[in-house]
Backbone and ligand atoms as CSV (ligand in chain L), in Angstrom:
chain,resi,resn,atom,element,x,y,z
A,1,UNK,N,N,56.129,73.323,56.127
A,1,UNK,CA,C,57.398,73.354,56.868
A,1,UNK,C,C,57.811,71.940,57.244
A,2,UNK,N,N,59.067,71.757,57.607
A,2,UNK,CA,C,59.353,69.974,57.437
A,2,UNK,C,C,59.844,70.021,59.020
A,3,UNK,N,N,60.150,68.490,59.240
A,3,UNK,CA,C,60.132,68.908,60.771
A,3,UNK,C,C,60.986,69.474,61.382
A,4,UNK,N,N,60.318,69.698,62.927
A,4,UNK,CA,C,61.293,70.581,63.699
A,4,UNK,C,C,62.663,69.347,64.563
A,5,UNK,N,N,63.709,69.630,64.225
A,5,UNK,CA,C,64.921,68.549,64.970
A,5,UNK,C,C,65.047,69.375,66.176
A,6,UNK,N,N,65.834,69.219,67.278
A,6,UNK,CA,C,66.033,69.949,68.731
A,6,UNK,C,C,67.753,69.162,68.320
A,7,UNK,N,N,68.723,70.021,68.815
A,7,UNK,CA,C,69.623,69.479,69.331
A,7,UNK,C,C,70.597,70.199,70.271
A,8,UNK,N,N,71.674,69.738,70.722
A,8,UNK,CA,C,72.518,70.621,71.955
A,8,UNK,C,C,73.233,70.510,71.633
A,9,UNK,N,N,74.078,72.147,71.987
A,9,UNK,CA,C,75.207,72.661,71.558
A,9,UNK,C,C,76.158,72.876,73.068
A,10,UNK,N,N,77.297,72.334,72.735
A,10,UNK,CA,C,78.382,72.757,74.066
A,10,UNK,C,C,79.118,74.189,73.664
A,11,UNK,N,N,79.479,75.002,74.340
A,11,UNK,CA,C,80.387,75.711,73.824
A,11,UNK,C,C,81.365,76.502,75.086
A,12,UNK,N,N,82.323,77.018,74.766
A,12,UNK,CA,C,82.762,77.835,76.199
A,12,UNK,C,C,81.909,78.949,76.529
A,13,UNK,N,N,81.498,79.150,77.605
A,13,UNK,CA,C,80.983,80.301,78.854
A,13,UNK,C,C,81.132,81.473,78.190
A,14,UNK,N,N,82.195,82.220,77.740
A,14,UNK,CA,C,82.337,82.877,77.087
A,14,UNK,C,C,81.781,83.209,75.796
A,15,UNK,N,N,82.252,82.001,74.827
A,15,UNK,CA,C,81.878,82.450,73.942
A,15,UNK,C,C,80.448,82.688,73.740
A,16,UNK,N,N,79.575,81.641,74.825
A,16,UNK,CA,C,78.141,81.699,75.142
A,16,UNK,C,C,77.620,83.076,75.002
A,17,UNK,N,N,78.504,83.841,76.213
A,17,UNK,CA,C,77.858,84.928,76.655
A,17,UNK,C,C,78.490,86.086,75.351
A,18,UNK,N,N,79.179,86.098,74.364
A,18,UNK,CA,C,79.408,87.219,73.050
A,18,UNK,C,C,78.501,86.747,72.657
A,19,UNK,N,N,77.735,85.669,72.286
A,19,UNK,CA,C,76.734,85.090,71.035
A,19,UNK,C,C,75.557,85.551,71.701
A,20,UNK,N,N,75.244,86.025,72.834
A,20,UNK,CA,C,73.993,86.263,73.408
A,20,UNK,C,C,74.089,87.802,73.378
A,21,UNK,N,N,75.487,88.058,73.751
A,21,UNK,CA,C,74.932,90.029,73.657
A,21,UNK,C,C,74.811,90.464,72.138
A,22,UNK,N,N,75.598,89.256,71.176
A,22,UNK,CA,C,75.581,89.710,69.593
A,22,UNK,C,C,73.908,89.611,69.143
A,23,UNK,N,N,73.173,88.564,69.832
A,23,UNK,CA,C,72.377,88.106,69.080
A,23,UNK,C,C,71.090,89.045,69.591
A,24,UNK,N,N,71.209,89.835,71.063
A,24,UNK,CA,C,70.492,90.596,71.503
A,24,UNK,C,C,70.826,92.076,71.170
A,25,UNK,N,N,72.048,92.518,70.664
A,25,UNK,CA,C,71.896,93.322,69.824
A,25,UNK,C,C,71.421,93.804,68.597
A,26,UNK,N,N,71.381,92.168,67.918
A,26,UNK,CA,C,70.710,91.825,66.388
A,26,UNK,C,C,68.964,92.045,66.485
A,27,UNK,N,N,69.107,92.060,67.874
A,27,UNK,CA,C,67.391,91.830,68.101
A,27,UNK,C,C,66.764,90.730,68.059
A,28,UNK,N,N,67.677,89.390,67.630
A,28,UNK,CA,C,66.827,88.263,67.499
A,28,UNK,C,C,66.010,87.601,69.004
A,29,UNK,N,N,64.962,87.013,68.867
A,29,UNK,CA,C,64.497,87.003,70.304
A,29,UNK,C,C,64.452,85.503,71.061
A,30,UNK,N,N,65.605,84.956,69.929
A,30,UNK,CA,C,65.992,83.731,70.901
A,30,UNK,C,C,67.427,82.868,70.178
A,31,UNK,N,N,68.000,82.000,70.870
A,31,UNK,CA,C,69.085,81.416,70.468
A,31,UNK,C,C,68.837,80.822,69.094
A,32,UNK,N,N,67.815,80.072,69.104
A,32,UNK,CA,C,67.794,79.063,67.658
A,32,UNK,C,C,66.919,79.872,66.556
A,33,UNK,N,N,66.705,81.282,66.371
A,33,UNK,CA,C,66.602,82.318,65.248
A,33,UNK,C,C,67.793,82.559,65.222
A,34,UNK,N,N,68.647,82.734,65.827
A,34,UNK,CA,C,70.203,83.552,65.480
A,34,UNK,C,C,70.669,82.208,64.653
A,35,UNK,N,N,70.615,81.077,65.537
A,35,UNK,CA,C,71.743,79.984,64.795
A,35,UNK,C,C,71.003,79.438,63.504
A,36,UNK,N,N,69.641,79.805,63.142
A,36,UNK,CA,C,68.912,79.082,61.756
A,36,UNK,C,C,69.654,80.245,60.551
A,37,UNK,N,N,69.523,81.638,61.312
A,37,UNK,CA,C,69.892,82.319,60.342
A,37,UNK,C,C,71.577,82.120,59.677
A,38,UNK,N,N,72.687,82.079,60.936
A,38,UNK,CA,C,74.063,81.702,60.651
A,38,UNK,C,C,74.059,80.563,60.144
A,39,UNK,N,N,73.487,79.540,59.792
A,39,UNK,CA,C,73.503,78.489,59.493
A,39,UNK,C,C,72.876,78.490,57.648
A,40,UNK,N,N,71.876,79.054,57.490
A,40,UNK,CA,C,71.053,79.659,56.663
A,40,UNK,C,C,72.323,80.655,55.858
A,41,UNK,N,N,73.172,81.565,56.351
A,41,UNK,CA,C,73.861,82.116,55.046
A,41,UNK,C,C,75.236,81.163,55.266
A,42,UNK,N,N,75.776,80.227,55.410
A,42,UNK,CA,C,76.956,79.513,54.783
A,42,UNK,C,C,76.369,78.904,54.621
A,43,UNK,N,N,75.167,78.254,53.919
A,43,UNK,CA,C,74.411,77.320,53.101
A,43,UNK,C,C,74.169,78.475,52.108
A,44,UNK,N,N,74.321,79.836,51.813
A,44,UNK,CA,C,74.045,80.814,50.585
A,44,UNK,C,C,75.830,80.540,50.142
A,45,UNK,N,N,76.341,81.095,51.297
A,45,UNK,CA,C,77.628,80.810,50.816
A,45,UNK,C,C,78.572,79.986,49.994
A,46,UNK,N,N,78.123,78.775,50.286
A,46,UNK,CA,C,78.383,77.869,49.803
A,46,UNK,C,C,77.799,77.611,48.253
A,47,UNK,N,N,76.829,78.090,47.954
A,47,UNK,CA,C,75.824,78.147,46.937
A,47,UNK,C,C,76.546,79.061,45.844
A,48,UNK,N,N,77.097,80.140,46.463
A,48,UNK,CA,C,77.913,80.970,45.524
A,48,UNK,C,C,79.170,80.416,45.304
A,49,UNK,N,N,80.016,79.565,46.678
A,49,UNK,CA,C,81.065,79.178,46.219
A,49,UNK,C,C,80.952,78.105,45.111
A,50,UNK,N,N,80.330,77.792,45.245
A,50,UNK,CA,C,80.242,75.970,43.940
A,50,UNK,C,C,79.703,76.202,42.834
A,51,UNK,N,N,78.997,77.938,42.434
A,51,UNK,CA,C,78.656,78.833,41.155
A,51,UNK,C,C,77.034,77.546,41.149
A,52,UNK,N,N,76.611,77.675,42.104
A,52,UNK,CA,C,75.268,77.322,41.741
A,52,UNK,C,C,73.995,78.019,41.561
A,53,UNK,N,N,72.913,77.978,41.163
A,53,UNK,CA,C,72.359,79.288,40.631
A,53,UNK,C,C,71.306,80.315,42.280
A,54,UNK,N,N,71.794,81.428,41.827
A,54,UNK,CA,C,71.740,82.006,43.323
A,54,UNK,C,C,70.814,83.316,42.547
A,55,UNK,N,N,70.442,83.936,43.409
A,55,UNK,CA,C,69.627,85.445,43.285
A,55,UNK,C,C,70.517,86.399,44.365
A,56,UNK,N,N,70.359,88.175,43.744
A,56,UNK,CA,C,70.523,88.876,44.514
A,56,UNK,C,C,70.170,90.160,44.203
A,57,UNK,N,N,71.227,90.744,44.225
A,57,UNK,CA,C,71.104,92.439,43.823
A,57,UNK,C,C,72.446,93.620,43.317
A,58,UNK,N,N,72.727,93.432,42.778
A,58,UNK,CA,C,73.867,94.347,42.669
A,58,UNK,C,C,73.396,96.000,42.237
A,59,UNK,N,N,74.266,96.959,43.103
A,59,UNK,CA,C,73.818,98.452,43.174
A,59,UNK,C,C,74.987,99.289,43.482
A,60,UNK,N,N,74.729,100.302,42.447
A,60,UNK,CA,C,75.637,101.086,41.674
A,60,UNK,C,C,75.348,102.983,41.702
A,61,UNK,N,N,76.186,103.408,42.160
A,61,UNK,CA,C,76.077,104.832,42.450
A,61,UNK,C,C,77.125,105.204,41.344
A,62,UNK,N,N,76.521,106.308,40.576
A,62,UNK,CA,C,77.165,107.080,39.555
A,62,UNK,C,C,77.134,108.341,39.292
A,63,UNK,N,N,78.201,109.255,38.577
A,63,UNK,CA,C,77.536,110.711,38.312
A,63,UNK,C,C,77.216,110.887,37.038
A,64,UNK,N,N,75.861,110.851,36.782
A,64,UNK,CA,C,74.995,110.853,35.088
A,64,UNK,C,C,75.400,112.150,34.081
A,65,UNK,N,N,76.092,112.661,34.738
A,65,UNK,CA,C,77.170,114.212,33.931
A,65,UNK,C,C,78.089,113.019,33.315
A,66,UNK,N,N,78.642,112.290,33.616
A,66,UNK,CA,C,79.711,111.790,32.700
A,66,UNK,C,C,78.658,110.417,31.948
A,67,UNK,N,N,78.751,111.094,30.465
A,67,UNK,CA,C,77.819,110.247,29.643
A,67,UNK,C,C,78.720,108.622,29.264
A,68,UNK,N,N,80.255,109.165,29.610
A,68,UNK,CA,C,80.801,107.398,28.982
A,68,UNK,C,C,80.174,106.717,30.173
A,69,UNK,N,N,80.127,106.709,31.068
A,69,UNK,CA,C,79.635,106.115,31.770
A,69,UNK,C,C,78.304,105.546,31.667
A,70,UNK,N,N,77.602,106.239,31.709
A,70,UNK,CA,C,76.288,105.946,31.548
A,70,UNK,C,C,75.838,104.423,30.347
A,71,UNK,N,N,76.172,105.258,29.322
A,71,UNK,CA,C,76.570,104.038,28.605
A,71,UNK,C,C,77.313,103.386,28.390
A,72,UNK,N,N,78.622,103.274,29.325
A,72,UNK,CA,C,79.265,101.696,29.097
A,72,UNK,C,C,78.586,100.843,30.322
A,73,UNK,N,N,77.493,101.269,31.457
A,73,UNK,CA,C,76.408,100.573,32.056
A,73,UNK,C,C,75.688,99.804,31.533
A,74,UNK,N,N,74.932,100.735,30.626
A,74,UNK,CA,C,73.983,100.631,29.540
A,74,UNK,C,C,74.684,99.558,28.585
A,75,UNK,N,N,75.824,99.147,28.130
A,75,UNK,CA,C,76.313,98.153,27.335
A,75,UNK,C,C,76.593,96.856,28.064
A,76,UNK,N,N,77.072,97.208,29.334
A,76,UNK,CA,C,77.422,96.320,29.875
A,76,UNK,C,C,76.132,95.145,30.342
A,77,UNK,N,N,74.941,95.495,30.933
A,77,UNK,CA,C,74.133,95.327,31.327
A,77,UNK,C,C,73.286,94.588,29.704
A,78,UNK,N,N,73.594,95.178,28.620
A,78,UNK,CA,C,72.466,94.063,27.470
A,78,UNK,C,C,73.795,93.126,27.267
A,79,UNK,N,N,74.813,93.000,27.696
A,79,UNK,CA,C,75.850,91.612,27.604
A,79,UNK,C,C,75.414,90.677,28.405
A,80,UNK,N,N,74.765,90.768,29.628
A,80,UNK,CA,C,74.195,89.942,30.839
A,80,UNK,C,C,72.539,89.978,30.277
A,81,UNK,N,N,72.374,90.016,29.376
A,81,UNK,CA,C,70.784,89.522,29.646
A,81,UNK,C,C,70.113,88.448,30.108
A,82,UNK,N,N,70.998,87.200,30.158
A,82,UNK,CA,C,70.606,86.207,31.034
A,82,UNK,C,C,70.372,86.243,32.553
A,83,UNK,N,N,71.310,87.097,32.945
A,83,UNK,CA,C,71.672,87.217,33.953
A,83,UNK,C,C,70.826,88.316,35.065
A,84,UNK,N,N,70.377,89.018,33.678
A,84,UNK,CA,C,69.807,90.386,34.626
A,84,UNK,C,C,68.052,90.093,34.883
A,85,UNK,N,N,67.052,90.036,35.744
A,85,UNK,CA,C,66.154,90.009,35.859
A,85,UNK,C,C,65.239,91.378,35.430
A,86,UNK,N,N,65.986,92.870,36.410
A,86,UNK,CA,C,65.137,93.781,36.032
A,86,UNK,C,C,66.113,94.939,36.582
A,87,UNK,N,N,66.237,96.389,36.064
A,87,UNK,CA,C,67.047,97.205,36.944
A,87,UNK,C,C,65.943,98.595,37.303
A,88,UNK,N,N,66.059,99.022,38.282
A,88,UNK,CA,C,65.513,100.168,38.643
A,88,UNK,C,C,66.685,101.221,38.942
A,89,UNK,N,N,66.324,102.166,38.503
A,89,UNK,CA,C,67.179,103.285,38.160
A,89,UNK,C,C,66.661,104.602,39.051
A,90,UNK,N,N,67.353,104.853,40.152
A,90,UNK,CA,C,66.722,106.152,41.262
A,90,UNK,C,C,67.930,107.227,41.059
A,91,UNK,N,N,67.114,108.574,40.669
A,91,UNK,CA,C,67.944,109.960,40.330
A,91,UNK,C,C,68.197,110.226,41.586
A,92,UNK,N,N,69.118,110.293,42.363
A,92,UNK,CA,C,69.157,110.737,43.800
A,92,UNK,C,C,69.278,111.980,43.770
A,93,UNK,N,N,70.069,112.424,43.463
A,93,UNK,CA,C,69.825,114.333,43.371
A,93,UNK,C,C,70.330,114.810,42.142
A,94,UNK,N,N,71.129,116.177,41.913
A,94,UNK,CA,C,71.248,116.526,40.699
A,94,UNK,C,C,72.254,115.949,40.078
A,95,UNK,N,N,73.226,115.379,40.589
A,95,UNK,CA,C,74.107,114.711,39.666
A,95,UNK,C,C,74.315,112.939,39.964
A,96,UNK,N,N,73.926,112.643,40.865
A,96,UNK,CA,C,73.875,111.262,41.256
A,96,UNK,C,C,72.829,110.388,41.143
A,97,UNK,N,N,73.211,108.615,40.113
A,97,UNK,CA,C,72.108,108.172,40.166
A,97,UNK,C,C,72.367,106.743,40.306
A,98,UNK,N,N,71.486,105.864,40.976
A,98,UNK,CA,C,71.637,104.993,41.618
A,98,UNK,C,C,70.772,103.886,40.929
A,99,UNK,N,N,71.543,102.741,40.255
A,99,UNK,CA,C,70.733,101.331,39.541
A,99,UNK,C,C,70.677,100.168,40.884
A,100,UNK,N,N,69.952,99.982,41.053
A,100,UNK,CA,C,69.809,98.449,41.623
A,100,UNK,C,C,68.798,97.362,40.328
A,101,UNK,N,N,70.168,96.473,40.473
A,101,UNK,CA,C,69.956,95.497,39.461
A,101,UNK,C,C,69.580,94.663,39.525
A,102,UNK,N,N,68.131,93.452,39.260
A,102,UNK,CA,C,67.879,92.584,40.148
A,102,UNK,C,C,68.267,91.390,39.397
A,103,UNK,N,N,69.365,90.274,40.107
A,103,UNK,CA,C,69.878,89.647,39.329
A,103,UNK,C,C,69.210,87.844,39.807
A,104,UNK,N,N,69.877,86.986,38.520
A,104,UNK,CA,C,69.479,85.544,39.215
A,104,UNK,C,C,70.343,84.339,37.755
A,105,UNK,N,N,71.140,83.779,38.479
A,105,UNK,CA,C,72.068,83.239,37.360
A,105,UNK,C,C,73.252,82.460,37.950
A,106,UNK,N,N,73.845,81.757,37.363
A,106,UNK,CA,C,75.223,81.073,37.910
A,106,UNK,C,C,75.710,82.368,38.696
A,107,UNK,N,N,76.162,81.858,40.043
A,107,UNK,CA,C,77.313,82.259,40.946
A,107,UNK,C,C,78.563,83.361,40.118
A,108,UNK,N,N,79.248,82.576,39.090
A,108,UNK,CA,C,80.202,83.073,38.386
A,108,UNK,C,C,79.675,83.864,37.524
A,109,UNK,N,N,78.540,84.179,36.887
A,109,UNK,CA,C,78.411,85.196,35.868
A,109,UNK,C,C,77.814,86.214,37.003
A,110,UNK,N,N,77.131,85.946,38.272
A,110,UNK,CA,C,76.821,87.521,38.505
A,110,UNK,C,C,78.063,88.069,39.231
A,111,UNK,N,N,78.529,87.272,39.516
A,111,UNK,CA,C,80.134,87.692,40.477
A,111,UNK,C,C,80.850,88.663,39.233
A,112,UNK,N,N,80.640,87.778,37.965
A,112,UNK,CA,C,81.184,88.746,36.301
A,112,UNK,C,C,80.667,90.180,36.485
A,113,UNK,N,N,79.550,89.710,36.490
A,113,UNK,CA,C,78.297,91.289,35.940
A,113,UNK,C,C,79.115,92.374,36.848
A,114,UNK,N,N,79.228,92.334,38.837
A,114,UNK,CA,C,79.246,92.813,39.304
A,114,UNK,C,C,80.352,93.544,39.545
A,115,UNK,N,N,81.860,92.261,38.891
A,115,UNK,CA,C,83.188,92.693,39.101
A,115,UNK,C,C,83.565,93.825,37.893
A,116,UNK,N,N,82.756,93.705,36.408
A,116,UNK,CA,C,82.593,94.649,35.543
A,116,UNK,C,C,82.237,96.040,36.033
A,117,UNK,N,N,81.087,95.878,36.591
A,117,UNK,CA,C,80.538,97.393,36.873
A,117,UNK,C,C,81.450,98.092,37.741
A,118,UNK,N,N,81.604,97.146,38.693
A,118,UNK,CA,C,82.593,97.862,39.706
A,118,UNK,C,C,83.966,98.450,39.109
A,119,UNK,N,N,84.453,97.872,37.676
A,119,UNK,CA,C,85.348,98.467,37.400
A,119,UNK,C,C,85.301,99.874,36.131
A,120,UNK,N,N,84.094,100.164,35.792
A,120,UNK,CA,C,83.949,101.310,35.310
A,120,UNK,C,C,84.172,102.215,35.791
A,121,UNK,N,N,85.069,103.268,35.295
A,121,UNK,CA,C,85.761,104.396,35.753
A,121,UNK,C,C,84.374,105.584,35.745
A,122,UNK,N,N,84.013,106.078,37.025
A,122,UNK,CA,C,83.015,106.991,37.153
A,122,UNK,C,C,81.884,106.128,38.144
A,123,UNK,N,N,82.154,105.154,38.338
A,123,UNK,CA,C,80.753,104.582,39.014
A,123,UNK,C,C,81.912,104.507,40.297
A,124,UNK,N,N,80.945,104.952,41.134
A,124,UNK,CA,C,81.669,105.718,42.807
A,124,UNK,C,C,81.087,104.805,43.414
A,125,UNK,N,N,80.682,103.836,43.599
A,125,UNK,CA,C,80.315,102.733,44.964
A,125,UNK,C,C,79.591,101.461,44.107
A,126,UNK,N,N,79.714,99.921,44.427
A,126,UNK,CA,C,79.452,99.561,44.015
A,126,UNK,C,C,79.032,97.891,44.852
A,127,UNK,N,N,77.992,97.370,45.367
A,127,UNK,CA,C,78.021,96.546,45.958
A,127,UNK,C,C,77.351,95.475,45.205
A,128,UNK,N,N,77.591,94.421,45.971
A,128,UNK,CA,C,76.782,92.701,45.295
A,128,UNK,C,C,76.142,92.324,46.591
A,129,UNK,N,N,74.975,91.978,46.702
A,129,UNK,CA,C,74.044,91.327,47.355
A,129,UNK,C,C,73.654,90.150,47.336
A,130,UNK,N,N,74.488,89.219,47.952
A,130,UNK,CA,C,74.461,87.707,47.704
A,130,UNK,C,C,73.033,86.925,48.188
A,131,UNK,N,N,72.134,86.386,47.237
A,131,UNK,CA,C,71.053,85.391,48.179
A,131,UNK,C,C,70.801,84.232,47.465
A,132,UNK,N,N,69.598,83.958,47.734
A,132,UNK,CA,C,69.862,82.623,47.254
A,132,UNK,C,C,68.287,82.461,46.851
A,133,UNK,N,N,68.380,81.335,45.742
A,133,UNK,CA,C,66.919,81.399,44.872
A,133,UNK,C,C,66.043,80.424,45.932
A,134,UNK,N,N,66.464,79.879,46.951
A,134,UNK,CA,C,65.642,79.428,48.349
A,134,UNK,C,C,66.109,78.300,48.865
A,135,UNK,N,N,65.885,77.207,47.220
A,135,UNK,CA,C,66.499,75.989,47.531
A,135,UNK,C,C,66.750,75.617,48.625
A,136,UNK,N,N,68.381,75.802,48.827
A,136,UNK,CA,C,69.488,75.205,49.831
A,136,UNK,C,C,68.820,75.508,50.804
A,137,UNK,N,N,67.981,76.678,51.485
A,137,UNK,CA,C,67.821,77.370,53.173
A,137,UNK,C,C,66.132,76.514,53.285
A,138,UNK,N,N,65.664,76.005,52.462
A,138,UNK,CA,C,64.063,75.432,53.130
A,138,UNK,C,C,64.657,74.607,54.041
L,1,NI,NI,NI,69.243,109.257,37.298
């Protein structure tokens, strides 16, 4: 771990006291875990904005009765092989099934991968899980 800096923050009374009931709702159990972490994702943020190479997750709810679907997933997904690390595939019940995709690649191609899937007609929810391969947050 590299060293520890200390520094002081001014802010208004107010806003003091939202950042303390937010951060005690979050559960964090002190001021400078809340602010490493806010600080910690617009350094991810930023990582995605400038398409630098980032990790995450993108996950996809579908109904496996409609077969175009299935396989225009299935096509879409060997177009990203760079991109894709590994997918796990959970049958949630009888007609619904759920990929989480584990991804790691330029900013702009998984933002691609994810804005694709999301636009296949039949896939009912579709999120991106932004992180980061560590770099930027040590
Ligand atoms: Ni399934």
């Amino acid at each position: 771990m590299s060293e520890i800096a200390r520094f002081g923050v001014s802010l208004d009374k107010s806003l003091l006291e939202k950042f303390d009931r937010l951060i005690k709702a979050r559960r964090y159990t002190n001021r400078s875990e809340a602010i490493r972490d806010l600080i910690r994702q617009e350094l991810v943020r930023e990582e995605w904005e400038k398409g630098r190479e980032v990790v995450g997750a993108v996950t996809i709810v579908y109904d496996h009765h409609q077969r175009a679907v299935l396989n225009k997933i299935n096509d879409i997904q060997h177009e990203f092989l760079d991109t894709i690390i590994s997918t796990q595939h959970i049958h949630l019940d009888r007609h619904n099934c759920c990929e989480i995709i584990a991804v790691r690649g330029r900013a702009g191609d998984v933002q691609r991968l994810s804005d694709t899937l999301k636009s296949v007609k039949g896939v009912r929810h579709e999120t991106l899980n932004m992180s980061s391969t560590g770099k930027a947050i040590e």
